[in-house]
N, CA, C and O atoms as a Maestro MAE file, in Angstrom:
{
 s_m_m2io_version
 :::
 2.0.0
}

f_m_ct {
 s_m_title
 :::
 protein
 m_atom[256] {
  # First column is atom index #
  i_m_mmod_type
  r_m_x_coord
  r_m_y_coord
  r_m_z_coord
  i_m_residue_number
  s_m_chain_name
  s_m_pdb_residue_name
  s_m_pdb_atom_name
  i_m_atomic_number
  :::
  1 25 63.254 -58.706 -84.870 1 A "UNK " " N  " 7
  2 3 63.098 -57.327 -85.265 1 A "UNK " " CA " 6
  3 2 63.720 -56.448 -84.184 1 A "UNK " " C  " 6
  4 15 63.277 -56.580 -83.042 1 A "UNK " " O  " 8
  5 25 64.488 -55.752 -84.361 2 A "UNK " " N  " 7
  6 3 65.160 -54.790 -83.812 2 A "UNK " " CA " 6
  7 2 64.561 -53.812 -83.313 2 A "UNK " " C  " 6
  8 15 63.573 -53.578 -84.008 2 A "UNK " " O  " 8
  9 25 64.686 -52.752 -82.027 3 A "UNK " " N  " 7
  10 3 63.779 -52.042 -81.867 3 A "UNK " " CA " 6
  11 2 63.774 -50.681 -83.087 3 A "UNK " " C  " 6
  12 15 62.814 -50.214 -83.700 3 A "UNK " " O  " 8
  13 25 64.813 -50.406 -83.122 4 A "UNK " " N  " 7
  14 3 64.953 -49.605 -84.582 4 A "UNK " " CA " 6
  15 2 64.410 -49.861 -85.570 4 A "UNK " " C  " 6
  16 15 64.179 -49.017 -86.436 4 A "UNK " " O  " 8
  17 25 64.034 -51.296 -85.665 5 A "UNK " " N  " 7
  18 3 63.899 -51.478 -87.021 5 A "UNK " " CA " 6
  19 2 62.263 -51.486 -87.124 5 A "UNK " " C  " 6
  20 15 61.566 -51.484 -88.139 5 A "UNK " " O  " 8
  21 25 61.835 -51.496 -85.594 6 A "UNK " " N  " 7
  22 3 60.328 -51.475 -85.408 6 A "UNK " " CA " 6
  23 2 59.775 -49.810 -85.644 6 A "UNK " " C  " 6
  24 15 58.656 -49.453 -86.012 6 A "UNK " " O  " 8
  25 25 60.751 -49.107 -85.359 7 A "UNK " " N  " 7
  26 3 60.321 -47.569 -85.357 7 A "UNK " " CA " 6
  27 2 60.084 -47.523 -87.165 7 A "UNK " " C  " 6
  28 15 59.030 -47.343 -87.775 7 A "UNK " " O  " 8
  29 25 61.374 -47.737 -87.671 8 A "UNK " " N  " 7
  30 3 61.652 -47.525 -88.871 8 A "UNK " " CA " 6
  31 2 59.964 -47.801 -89.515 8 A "UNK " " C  " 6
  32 15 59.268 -47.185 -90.322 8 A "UNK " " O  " 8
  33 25 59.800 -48.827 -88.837 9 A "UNK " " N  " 7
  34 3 58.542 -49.449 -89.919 9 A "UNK " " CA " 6
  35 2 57.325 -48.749 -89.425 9 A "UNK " " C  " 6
  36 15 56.562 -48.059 -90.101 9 A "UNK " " O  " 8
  37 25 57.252 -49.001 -88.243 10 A "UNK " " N  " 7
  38 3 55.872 -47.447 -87.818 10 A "UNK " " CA " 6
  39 2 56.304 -46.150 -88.605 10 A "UNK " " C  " 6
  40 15 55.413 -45.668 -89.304 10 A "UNK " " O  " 8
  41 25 57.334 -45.603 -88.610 11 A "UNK " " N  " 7
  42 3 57.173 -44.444 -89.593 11 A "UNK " " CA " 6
  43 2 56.841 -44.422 -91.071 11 A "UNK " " C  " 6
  44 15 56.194 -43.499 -91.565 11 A "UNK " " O  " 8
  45 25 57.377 -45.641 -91.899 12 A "UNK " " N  " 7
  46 3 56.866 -45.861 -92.960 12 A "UNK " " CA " 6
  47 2 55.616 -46.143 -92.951 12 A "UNK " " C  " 6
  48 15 55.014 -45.370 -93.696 12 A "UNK " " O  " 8
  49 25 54.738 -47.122 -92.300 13 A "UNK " " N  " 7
  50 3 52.994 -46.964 -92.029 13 A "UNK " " CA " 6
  51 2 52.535 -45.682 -91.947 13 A "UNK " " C  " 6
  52 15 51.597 -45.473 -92.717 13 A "UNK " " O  " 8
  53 25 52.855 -44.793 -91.311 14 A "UNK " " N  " 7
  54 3 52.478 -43.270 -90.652 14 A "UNK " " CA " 6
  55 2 52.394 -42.539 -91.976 14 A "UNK " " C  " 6
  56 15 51.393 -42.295 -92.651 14 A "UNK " " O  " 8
  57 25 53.756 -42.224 -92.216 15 A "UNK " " N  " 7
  58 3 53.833 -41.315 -93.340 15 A "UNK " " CA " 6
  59 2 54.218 -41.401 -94.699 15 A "UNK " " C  " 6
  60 15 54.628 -40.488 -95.415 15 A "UNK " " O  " 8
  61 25 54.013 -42.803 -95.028 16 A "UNK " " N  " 7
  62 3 54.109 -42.988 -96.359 16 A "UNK " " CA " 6
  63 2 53.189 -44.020 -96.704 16 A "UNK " " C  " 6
  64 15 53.375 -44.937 -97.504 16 A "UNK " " O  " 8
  65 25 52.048 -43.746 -95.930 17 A "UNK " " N  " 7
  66 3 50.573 -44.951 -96.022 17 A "UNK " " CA " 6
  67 2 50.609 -46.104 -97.531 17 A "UNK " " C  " 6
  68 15 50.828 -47.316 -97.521 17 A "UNK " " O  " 8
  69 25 50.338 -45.284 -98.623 18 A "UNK " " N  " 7
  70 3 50.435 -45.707 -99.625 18 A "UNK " " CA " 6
  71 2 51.988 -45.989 -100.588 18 A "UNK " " C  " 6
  72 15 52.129 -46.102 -101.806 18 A "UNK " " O  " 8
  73 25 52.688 -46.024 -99.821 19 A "UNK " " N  " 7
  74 3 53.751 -46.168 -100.323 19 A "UNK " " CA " 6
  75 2 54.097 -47.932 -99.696 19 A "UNK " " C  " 6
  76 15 55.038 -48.552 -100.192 19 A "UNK " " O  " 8
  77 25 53.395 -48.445 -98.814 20 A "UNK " " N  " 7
  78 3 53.485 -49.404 -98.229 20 A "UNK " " CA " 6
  79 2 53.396 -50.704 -98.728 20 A "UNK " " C  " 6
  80 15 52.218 -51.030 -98.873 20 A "UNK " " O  " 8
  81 25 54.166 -51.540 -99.033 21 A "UNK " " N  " 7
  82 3 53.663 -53.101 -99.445 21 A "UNK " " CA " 6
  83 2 53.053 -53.848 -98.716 21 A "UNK " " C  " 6
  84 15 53.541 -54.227 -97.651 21 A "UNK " " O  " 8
  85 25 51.772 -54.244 -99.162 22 A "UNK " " N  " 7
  86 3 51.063 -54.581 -97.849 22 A "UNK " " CA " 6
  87 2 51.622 -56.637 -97.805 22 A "UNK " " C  " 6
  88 15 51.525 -57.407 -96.850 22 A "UNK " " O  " 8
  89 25 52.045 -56.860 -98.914 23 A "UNK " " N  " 7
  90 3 52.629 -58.960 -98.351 23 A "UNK " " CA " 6
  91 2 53.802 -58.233 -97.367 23 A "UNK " " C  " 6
  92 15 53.573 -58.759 -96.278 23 A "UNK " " O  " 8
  93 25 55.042 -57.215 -97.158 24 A "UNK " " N  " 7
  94 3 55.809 -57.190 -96.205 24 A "UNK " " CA " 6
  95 2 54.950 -56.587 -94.841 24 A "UNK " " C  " 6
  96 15 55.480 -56.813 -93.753 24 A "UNK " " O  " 8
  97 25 53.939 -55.999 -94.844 25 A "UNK " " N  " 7
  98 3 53.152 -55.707 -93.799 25 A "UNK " " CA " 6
  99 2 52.463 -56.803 -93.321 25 A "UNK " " C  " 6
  100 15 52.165 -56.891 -92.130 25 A "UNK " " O  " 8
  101 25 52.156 -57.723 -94.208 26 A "UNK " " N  " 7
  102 3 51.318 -59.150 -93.637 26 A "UNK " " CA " 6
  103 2 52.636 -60.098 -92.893 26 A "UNK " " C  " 6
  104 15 52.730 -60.585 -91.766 26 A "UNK " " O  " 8
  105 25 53.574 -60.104 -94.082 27 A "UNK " " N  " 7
  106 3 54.563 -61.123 -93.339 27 A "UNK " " CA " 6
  107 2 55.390 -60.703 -92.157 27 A "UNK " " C  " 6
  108 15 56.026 -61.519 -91.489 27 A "UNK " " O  " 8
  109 25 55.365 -59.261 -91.884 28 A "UNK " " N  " 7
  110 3 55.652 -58.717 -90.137 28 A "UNK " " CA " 6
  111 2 54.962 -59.029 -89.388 28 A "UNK " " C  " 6
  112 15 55.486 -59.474 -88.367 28 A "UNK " " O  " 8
  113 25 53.656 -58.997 -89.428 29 A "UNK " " N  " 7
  114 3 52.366 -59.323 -88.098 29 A "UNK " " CA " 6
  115 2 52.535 -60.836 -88.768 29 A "UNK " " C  " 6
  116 15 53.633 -60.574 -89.260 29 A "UNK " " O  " 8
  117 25 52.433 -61.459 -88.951 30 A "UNK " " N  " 7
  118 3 52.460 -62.827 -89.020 30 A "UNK " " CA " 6
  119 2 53.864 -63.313 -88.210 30 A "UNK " " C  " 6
  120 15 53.884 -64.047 -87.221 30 A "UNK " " O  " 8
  121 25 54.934 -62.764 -88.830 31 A "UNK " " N  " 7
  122 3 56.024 -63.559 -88.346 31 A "UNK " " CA " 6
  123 2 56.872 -62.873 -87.693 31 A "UNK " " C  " 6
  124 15 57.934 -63.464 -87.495 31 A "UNK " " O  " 8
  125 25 56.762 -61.463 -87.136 32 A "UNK " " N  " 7
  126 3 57.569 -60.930 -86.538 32 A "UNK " " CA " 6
  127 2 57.002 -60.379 -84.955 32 A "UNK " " C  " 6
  128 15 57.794 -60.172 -84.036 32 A "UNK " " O  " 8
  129 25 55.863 -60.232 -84.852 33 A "UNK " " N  " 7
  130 3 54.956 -60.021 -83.561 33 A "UNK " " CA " 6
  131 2 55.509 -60.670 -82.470 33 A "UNK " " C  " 6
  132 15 55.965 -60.068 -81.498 33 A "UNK " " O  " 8
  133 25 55.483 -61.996 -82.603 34 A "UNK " " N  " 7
  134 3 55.504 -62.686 -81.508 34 A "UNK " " CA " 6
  135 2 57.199 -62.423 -80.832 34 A "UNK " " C  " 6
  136 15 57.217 -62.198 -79.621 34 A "UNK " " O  " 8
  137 25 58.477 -62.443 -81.506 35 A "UNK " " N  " 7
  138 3 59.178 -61.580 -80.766 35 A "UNK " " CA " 6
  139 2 59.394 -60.749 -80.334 35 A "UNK " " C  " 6
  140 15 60.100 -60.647 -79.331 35 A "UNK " " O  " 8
  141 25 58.834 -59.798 -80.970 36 A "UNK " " N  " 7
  142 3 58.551 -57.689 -80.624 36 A "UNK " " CA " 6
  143 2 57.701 -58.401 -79.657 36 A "UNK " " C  " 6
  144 15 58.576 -59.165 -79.251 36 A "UNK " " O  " 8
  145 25 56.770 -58.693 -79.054 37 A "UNK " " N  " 7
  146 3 56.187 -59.003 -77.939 37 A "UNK " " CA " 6
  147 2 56.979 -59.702 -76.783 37 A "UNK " " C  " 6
  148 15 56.466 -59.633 -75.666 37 A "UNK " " O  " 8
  149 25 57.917 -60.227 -76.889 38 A "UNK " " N  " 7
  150 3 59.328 -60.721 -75.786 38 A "UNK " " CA " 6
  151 2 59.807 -59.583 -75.518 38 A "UNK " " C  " 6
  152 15 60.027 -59.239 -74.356 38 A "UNK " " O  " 8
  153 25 60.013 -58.913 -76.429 39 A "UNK " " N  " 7
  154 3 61.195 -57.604 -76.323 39 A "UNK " " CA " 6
  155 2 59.895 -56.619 -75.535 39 A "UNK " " C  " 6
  156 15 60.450 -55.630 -75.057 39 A "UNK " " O  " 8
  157 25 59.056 -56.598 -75.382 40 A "UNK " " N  " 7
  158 3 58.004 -55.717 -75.177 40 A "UNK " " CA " 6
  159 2 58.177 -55.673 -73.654 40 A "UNK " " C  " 6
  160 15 58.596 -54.799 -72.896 40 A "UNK " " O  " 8
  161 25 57.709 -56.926 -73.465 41 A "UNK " " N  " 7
  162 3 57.898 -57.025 -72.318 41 A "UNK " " CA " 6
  163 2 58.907 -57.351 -71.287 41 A "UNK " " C  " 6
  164 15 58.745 -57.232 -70.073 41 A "UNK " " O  " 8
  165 25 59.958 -57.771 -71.891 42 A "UNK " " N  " 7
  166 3 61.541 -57.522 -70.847 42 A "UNK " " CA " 6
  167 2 61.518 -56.290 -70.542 42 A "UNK " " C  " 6
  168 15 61.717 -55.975 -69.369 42 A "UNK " " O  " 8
  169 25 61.208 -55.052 -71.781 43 A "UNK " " N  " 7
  170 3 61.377 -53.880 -71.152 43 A "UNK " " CA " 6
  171 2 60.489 -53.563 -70.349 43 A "UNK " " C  " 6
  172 15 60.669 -52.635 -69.560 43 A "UNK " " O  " 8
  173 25 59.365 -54.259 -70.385 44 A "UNK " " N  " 7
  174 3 58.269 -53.403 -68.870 44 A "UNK " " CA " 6
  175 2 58.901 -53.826 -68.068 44 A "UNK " " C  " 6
  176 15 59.625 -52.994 -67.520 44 A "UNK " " O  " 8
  177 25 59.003 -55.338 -67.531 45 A "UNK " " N  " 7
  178 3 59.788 -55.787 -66.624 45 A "UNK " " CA " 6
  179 2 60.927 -55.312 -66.297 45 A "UNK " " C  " 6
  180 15 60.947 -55.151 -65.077 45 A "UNK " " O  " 8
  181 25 62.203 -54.905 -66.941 46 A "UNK " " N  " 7
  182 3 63.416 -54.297 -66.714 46 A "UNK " " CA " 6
  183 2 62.537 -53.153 -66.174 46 A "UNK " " C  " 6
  184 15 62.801 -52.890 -65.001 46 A "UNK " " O  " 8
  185 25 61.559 -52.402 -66.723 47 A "UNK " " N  " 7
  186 3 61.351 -51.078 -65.994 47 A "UNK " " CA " 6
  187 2 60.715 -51.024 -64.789 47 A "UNK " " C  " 6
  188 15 60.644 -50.088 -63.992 47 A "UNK " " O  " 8
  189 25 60.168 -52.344 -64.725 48 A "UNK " " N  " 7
  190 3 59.441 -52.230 -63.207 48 A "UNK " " CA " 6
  191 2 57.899 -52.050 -63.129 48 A "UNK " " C  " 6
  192 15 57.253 -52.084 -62.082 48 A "UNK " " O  " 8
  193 25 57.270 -51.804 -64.684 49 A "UNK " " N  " 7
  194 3 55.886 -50.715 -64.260 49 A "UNK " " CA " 6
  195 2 54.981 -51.993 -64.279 49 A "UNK " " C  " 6
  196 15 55.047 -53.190 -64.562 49 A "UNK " " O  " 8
  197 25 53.773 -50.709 -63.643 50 A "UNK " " N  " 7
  198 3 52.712 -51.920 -63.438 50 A "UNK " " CA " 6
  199 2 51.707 -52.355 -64.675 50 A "UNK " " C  " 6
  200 15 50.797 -53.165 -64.502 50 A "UNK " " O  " 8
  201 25 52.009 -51.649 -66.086 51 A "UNK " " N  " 7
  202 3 51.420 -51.588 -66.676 51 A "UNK " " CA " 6
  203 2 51.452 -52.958 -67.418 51 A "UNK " " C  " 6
  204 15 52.594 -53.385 -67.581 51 A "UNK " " O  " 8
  205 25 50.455 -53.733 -67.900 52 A "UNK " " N  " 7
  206 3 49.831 -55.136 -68.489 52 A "UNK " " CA " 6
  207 2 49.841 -54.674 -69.915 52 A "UNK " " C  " 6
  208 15 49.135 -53.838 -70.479 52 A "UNK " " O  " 8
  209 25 50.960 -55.537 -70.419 53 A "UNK " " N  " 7
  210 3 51.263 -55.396 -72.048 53 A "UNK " " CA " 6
  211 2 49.882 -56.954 -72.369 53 A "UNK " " C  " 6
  212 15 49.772 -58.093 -71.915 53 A "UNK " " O  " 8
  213 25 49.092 -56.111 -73.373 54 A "UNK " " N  " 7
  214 3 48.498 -57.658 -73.969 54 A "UNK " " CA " 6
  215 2 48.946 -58.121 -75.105 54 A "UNK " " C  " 6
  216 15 49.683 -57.642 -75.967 54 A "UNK " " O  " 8
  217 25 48.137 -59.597 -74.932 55 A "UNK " " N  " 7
  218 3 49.093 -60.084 -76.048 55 A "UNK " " CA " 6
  219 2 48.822 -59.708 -77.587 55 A "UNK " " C  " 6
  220 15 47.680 -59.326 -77.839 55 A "UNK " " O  " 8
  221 25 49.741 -59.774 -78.638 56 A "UNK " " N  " 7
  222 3 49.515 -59.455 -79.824 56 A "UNK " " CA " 6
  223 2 48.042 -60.153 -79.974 56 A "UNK " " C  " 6
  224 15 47.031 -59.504 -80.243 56 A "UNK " " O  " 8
  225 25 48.068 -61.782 -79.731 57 A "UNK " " N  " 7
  226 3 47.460 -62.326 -80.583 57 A "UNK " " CA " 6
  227 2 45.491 -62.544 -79.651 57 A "UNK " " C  " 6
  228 15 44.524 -63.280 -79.842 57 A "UNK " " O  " 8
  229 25 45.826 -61.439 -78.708 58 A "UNK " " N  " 7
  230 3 44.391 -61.281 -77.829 58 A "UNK " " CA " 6
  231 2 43.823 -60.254 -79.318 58 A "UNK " " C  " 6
  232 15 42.778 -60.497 -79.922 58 A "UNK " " O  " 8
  233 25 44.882 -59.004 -79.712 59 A "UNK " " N  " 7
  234 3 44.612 -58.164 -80.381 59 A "UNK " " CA " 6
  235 2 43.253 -58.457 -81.973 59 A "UNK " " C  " 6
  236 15 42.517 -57.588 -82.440 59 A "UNK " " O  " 8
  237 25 43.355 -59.953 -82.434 60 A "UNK " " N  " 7
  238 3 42.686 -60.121 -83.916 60 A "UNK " " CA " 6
  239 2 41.239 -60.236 -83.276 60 A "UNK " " C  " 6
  240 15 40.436 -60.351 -84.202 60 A "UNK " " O  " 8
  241 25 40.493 -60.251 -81.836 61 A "UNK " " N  " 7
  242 3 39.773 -60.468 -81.174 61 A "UNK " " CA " 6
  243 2 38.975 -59.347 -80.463 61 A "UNK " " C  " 6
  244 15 37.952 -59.334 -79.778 61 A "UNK " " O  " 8
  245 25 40.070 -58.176 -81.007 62 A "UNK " " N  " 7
  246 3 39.631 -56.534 -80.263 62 A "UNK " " CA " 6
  247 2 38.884 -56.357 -81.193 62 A "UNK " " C  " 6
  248 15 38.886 -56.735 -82.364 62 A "UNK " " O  " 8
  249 25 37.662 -55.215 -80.066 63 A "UNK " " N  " 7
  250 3 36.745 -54.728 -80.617 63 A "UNK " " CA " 6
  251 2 36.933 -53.026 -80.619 63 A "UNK " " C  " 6
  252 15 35.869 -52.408 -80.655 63 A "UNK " " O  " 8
  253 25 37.837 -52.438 -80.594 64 A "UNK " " N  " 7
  254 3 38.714 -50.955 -80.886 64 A "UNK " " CA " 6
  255 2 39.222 -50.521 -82.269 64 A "UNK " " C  " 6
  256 15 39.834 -49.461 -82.397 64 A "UNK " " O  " 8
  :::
 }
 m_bond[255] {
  # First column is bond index #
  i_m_from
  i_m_to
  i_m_order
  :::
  1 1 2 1
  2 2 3 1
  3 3 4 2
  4 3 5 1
  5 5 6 1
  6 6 7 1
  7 7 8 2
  8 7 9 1
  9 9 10 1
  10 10 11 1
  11 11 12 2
  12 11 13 1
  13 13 14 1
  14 14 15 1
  15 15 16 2
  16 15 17 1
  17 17 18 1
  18 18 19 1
  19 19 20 2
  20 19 21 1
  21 21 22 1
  22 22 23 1
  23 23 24 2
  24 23 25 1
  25 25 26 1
  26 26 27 1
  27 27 28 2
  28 27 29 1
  29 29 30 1
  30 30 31 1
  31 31 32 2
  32 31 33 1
  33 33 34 1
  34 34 35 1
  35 35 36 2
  36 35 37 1
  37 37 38 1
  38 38 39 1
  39 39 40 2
  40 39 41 1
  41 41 42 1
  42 42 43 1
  43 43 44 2
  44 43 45 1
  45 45 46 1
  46 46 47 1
  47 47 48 2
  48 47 49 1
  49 49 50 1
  50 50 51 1
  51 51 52 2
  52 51 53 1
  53 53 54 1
  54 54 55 1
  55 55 56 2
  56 55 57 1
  57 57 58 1
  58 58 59 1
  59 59 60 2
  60 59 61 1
  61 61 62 1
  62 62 63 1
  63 63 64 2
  64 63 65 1
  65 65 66 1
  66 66 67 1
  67 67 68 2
  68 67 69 1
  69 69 70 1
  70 70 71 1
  71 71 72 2
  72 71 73 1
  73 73 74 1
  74 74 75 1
  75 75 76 2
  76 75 77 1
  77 77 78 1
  78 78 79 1
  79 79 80 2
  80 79 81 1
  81 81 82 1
  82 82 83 1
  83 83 84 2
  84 83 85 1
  85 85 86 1
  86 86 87 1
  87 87 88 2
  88 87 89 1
  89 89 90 1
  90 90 91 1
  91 91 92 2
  92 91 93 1
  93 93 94 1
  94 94 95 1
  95 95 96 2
  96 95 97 1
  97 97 98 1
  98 98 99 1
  99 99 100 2
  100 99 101 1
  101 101 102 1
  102 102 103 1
  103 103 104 2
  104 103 105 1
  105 105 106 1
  106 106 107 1
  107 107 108 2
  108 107 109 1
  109 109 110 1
  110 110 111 1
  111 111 112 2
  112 111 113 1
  113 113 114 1
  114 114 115 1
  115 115 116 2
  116 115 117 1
  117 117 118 1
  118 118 119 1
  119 119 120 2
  120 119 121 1
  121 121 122 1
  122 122 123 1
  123 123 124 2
  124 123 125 1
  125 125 126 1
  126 126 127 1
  127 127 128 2
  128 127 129 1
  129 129 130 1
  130 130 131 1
  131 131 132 2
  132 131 133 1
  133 133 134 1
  134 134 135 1
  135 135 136 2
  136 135 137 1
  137 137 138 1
  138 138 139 1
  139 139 140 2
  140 139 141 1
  141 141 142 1
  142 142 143 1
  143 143 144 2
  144 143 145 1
  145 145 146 1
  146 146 147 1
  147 147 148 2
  148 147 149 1
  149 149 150 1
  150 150 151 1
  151 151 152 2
  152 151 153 1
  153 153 154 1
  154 154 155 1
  155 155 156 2
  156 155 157 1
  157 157 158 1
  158 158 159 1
  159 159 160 2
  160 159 161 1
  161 161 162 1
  162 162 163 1
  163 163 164 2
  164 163 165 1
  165 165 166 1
  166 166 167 1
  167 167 168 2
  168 167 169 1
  169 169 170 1
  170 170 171 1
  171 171 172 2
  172 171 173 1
  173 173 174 1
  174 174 175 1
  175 175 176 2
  176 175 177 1
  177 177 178 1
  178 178 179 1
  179 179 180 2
  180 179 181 1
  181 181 182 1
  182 182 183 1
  183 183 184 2
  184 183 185 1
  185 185 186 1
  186 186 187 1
  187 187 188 2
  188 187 189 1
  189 189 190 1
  190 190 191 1
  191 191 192 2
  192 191 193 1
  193 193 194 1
  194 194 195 1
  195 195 196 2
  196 195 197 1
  197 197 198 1
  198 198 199 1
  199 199 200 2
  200 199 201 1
  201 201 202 1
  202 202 203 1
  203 203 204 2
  204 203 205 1
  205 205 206 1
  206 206 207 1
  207 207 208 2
  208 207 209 1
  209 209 210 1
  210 210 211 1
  211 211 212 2
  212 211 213 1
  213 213 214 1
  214 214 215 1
  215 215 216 2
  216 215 217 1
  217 217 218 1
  218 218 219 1
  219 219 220 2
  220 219 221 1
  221 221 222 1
  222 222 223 1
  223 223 224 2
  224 223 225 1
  225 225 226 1
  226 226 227 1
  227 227 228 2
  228 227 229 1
  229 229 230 1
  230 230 231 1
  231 231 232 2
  232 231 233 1
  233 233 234 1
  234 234 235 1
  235 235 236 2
  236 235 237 1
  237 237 238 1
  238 238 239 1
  239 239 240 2
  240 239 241 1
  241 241 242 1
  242 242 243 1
  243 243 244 2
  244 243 245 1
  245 245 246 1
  246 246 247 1
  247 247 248 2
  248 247 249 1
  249 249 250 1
  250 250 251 1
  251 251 252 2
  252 251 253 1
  253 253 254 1
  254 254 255 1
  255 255 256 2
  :::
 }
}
C-alpha cells in the first residue's frame, strides 16, 4: 500500500462513512497492515524521533 493510497483510504473512512465496503475494509487490516507498518516505521527511523510506533497487531488487544 502506497502512502497515497493509505491517505486516499482514511479519507474515504472519514467522509464517506457509509459509502464504505466493509469486505475491502476487512481485507486492508487483514492483509495490508503489516506492510504500512514497515513503511511506518522506516519513516520514524529515517526521521530520527523518539517516538515508539506500536504494533498493528498489539492494537486487536487495546482497550481505547
Amino acid at each position: 500500500m502506497k502512502p497515497s493510497d493509505t491517505l486516499l483510504f482514511r479519507n474515504r473512512i472519514v467522509h464517506d462513512y457509509f459509502g464504505v465496503d466493509f469486505s475491502i475494509l476487512e481485507n486492508t487490516v487483514k492483509h495490508d497492515l503489516d506492510q504500512l507498518e514497515i513503511v511506518i516505521r522506516q519513516i520514524l527511523s529515517d526521521e530520527g524521533t523518539t517516538w515508539q510506533f506500536r504494533s498493528f497487531a498489539d492494537l486487536t488487544d487495546a482497550s481505547y
